[in-house]
N, C-alpha and C positions, 0 to 999 in steps of 0.2 A: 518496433521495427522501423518506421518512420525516421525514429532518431539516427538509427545507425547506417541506415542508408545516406541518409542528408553528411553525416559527419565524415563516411567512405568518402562518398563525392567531394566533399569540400579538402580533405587527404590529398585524394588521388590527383586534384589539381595542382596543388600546391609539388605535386611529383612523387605522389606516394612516402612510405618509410622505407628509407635506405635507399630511395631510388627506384622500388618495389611498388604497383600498385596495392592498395588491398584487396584481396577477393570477396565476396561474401556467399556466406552459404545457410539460408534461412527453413527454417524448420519449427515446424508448430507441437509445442507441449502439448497441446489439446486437455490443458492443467491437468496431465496427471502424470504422477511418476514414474510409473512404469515405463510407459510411451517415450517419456524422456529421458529417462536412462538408456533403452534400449536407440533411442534417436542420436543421441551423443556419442555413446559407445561405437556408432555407427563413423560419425564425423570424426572422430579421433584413430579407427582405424587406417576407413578406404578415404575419406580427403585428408588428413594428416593435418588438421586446422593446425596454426599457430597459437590460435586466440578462442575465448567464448565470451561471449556476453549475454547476458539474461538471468533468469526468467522469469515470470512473474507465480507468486507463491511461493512464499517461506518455506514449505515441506521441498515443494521443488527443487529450490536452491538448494537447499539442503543433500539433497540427492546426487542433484550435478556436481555438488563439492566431491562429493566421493569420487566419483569416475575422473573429475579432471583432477584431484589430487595424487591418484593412481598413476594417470599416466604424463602427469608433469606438467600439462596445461595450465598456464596462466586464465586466472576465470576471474571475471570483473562481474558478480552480481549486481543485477540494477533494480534491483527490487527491495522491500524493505523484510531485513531478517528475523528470523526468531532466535529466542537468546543462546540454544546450545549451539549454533551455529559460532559463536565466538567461542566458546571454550575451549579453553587450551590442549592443544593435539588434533582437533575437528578442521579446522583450517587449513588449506596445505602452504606453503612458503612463497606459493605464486597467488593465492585469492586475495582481492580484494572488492569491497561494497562500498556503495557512494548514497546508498538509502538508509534514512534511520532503523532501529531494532524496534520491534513491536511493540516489545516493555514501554519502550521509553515512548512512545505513541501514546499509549494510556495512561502513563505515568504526566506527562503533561497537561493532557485532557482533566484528569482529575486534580492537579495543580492549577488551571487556569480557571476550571469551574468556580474551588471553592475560593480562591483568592481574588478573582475581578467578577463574578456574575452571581455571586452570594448564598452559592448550592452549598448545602452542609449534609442534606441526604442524596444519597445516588441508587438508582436503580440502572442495573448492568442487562442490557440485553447480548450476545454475542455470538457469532459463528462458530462453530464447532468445530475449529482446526485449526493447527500449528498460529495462523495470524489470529486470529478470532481469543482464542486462549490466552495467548503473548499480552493481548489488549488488556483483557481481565486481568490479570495478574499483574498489571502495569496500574493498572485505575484504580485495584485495592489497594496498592504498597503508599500511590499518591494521597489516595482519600485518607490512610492511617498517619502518613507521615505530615500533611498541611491541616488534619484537623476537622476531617470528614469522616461520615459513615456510609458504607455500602449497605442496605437493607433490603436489597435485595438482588440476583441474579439469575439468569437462563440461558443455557446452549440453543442458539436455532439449527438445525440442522442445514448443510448445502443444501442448495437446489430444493428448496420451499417456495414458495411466492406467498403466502397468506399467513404474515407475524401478527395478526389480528388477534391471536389469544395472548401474545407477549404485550401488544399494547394495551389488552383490558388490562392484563395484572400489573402493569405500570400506574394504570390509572385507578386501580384499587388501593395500591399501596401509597399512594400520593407523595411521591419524591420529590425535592426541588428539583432535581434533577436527572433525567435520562440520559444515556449515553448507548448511544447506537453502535457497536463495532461490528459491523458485517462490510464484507468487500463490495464495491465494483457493484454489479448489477440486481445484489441485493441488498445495498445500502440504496439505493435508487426508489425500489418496491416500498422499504421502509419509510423512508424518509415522504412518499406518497402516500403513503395508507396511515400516518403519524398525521399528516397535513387533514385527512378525510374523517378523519375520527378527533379531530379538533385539539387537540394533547399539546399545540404548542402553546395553548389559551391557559392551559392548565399546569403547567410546568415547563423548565428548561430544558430543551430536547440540544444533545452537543452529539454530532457526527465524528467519531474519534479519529477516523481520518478519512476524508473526500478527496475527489480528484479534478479537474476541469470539465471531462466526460459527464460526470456525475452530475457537478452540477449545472450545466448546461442542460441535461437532460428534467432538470424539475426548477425551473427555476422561481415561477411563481408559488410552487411548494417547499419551496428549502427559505424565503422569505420567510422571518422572525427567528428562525435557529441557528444553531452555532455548528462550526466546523473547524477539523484541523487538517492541515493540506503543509506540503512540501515544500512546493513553488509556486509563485503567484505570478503571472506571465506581465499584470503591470506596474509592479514595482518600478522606482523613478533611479533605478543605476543603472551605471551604462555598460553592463555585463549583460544583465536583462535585457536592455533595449538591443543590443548588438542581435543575443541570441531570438529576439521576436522579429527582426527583423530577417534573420536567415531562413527561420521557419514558414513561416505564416505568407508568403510569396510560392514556397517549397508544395505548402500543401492546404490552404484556406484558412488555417485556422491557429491561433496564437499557440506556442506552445504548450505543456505541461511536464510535472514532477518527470514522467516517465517516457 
């Protein structure tokens, strides 16, 4: 929300598109489908939006493709997709995404593991939905295709707080390597109770994808583990520094991926 406000603003100075300012009309998924579908379907009748952008959650996006493909809206996902989302016919001729696909999220993780940090076993913990799955199936194809084995896996259910039984049977199984795929503020819980129960002493715990939120929020607990992230707000080019410098005035804090 942050992003698209700050980039309105910076538009609308410059005199808007076509001379036109942008409007905006902001509304909360409250990450679940339904809400968003019926929230959209909303914005596309009585405000007649031109445009959409968001949302966060793969199943989501998934959702909004329908209704704005329907009624002809250009829709800029900015979140990262799951794979039937690109299948041919599922797209309408106006979306487009600027976030990697899930697959390829776990398909990396499992390629960087075993190639620079010397994992040959993987133990998959993951979330139980459209991303969480995407991951799994991204970290198997990677561990088969570089020369790794998965020996083991578990769905965590959303909205859990206590993956304390995933982390004994990680630590039963004694993996080189762990790989966390849970979002957002239960990668957070993990990544803290991975820290309290000593696990990174005992194997390579990899974050299949974090965000700045994240780790800001554990930071002396995410110290010794690995992560994969989008954008790194201090990279040394001057695309990055441009854009840290529009943000971080804007609102405290250096940007991120989203």
């Amino acid at each position: 929300k942050d992003g698209i406000q700050l980039a309105a603003k910076q538009i609308n100075a410059r005199g808007g598109v076509l001379g036109r300012p942008i409007e905006l009309f902001l509304r909360d998924s409250e990450l679940n489908a339904t809400i968003a579908t019926r929230r959209l379907q909303d914005l596309v009748a009585k405000e007649k939006i031109d445009w959409h952008v968001g949302t966060l959650s793969g199943g989501i996006t998934y959702a909004a493709n329908q209704v704005l493909k329907k009624a002809n809206v250009p829709y800029m996902s900015s979140c990262q997709t799951v794979e039937k989302f690109h299948q041919k016919g599922v797209t309408g001729p106006y979306t487009f995404t600027v976030a990697s696909v899930t697959h390829t999220v776990g398909y990396a993780a499992a390629e960087y593991m075993i190639k620079n940090m010397g994992v040959k076993t993987i133990y998959i913990m993951y979330a139980d939905y459209a991303w969480g799955q995407g991951n799994r199936d991204g970290i198997i194809a990677g561990a088969k295709k570089f020369g790794g084995k998965v020996i083991g896996m578990d769905a965590a259910p959303l909205g859990i707080s206590d993956f304390t039984p995933y982390l004994t049977k990680a630590r039963a199984l004694k993996p080189d390597g762990f790989v966390i795929a849970t979002p957002g503020g239960n990668a957070l819980t993990t990544i803290k109770q991975v820290y309290e129960m000593g696990l990174r002493k005992e194997m390579k715990v990899f974050s299949s994808w974090t965000a700045l939120p994240i780790g800001m929020g554990c930071i002396r607990e995410f110290a010794g583990m690995y992560g994969g992230i989008d954008f790194l707000w201090n990279r040394d080019d001057p695309i990055t520094k441009k854009f840290v410098a529009d943000v971080k005035p804007e609102y405290g804090y250096p940007p991120d991926s989203y």
